[in-house]
C-alpha positions as CSV (number, residue, x, y, z in Angstrom):
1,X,-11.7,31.9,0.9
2,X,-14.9,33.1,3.9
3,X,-12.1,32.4,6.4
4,X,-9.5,34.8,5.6
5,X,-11.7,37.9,6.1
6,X,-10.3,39.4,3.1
7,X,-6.5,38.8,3.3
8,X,-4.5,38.5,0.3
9,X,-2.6,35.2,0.1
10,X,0.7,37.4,0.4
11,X,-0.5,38.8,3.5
12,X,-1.3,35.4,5.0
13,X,1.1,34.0,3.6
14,X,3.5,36.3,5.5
15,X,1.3,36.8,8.5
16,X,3.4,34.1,11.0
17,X,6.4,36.4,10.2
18,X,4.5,39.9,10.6
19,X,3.2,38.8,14.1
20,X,6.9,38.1,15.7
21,X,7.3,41.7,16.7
22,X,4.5,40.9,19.6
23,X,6.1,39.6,22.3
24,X,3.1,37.9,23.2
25,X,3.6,35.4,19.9
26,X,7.2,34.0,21.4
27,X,5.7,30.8,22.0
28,X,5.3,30.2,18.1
29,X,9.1,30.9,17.4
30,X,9.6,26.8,17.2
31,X,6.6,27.0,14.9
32,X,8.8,27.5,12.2
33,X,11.3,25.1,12.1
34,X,12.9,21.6,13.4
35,X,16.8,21.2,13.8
36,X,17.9,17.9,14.0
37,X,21.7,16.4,14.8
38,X,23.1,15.4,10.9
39,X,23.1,11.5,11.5
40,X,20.1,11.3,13.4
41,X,16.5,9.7,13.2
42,X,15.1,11.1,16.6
43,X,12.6,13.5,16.4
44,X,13.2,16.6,19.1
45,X,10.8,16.8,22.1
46,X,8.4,19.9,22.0
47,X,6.5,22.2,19.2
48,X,8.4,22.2,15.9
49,X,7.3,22.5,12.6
50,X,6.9,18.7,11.9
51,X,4.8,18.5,15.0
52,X,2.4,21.6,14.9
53,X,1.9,20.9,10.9
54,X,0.6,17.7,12.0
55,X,-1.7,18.7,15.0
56,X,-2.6,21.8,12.5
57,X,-4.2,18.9,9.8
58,X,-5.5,17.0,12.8
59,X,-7.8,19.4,14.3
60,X,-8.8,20.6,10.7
61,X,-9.9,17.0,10.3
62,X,-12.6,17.7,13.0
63,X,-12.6,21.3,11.8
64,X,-16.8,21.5,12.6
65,X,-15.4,21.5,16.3
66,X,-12.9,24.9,16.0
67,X,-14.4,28.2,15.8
68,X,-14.4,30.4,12.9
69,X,-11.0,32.2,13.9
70,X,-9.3,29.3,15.3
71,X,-10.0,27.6,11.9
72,X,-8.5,31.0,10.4
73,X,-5.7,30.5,12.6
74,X,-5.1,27.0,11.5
75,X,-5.1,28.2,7.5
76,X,-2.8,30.5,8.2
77,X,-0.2,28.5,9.7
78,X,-0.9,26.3,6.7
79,X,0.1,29.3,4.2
80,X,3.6,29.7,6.1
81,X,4.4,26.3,7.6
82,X,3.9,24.6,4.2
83,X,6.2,26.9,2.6
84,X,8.9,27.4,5.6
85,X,9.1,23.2,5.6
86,X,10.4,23.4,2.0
87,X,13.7,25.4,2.7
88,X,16.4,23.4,3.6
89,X,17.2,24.9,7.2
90,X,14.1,25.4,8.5
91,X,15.0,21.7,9.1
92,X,18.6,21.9,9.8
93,X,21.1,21.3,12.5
94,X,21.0,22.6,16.2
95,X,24.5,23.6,15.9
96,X,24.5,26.8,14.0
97,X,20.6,27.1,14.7
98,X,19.7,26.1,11.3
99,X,22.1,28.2,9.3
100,X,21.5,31.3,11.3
101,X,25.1,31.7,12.8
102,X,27.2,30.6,9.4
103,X,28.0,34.1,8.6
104,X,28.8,35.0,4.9
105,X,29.2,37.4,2.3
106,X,26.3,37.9,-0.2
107,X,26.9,40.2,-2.9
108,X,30.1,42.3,-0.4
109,X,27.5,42.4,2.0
110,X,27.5,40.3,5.3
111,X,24.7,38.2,6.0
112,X,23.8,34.8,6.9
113,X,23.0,31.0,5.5
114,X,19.8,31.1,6.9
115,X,18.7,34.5,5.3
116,X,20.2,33.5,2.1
117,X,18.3,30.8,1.4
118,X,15.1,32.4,3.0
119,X,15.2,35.4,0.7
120,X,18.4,36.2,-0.8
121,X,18.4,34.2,-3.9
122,X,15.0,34.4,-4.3
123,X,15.3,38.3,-5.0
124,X,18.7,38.2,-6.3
125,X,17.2,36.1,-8.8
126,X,13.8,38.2,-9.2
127,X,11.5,34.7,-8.9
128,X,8.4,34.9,-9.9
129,X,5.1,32.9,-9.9
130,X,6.4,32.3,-13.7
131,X,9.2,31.2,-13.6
132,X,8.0,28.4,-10.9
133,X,5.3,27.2,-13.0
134,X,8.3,26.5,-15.8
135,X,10.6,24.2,-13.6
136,X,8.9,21.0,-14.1
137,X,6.0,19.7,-15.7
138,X,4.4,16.7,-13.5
139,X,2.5,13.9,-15.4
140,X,-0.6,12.4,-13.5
141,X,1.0,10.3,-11.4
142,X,3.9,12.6,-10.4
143,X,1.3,15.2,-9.5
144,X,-0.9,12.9,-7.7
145,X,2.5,11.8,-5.7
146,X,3.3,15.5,-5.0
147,X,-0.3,16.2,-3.7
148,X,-0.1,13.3,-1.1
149,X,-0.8,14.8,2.5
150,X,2.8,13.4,4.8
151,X,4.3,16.4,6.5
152,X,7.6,13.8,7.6
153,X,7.8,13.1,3.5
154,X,7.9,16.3,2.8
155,X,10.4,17.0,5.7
156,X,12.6,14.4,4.5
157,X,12.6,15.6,1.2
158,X,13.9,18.8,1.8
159,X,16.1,17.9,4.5
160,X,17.8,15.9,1.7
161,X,18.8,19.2,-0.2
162,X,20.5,20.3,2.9
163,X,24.2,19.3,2.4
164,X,23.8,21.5,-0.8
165,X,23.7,25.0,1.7
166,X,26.7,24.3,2.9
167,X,29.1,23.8,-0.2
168,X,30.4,27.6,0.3
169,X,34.1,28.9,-0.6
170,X,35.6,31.0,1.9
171,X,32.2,32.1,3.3
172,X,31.3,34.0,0.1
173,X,28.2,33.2,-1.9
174,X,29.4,33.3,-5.4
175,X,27.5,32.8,-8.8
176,X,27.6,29.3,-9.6
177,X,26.4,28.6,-5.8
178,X,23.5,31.1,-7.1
179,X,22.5,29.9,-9.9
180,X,22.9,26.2,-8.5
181,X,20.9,26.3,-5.6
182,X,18.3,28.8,-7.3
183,X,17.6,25.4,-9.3
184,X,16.6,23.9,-6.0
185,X,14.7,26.6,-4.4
186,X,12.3,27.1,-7.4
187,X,11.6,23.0,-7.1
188,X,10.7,23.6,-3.8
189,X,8.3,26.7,-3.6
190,X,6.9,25.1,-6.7
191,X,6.3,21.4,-4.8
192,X,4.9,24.1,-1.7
193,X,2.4,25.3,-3.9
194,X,1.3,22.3,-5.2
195,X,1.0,20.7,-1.6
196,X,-0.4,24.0,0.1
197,X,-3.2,23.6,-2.6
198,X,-3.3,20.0,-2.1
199,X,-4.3,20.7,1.8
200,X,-6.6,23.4,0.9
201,X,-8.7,21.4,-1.4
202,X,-8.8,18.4,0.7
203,X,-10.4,20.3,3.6
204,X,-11.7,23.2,2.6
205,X,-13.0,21.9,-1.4
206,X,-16.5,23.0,-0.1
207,X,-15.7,26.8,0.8
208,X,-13.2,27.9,-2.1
């Protein structure tokens, strides 16, 4: 794609995560997720990652106004935000900031909920593009369902997997959670992909 400048995809992909070192990128920290109090409808006041999502497709509707790097920036929030709104507790509860401070063993070493899902089963499971494309095989209408543009559906379907992070034992992560929630996870990177793609094609069908 013209507008990436040559980035891979795993380097955009990754680039909302490589650019938190610079102070000077705080402000984007709420970017990347949305805690909400279990039980409730109201959406929190400020950035999140329902809201910037949505103001992300909105300016790329009138993308002939944005220049070429602030349309660059846009994509690339797409790449991560897309992603980050399909794991569980990136739109969890304020109370133990979305997973972050549930402390647990992984393997006999400590870590967190957050990090777990994130990356943890992903590698302790060796995922690969493969083994994504394998989980499910959509007819036309399920794929045309899955490619529909509606950041809160999306939200709310990955919010409903999120009573399935907490069903831990003793704060250990054992095998059966693994291989349960891996189930889960590969659903969602794979319905990522598909929506990601979805978004690309929609606005940018013209330069790919």
């Amino acid at each position: 794609m013209q507008y990436l400048d040559g980035m891979s995809i795993e380097d955009a992909a990754n680039w909302m995560d490589a650019i938190k070192s610079d102070h000077a990128n705080d402000y984007m920290k709420p970017f990347h997720y949305i805690d909400i109090e279990k039980g409730s409808k109201q959406m929190p006041a400020g950035d999140n990652i329902i809201t910037v999502l949505d103001r992300t497709l909105r300016e790329l509707d009138n993308k002939k106004t944005l220049s070429k790097d602030e349309i660059k920036t846009r994509i690339l929030f797409l790449f991560h935000l897309i992603g980050d709104l399909h794991q569980p507790l990136h739109v969890g509860y304020p109370g133990d900031k979305g997973g972050n401070d549930v402390k647990i063993l992984f393997n006999g070493h400590p870590s967190n909920l957050h990090s777990v899902w994130d990356t943890e089963i992903i590698e302790n499971k060796n995922m690969v593009l493969e083994d994504l494309l394998k989980v499910n095989i959509y007819n036309k209408e399920e794929l045309a369902a899955k490619q529909k543009i509606d950041v809160i559906a999306w939200a709310a379907q990955t919010r409903g997997f999120l009573k399935n992070t907490y069903e831990i034992r003793d704060s250990k992560i054992n095998d059966f959670y693994i291989d349960a929630n891996a189930k889960i996870i590969k659903q969602q990177l794979l319905d990522a992909g598909i929506r990601l793609a979805a978004v690309l094609e929609h606005y940018f069908k013209e330069d790919i």
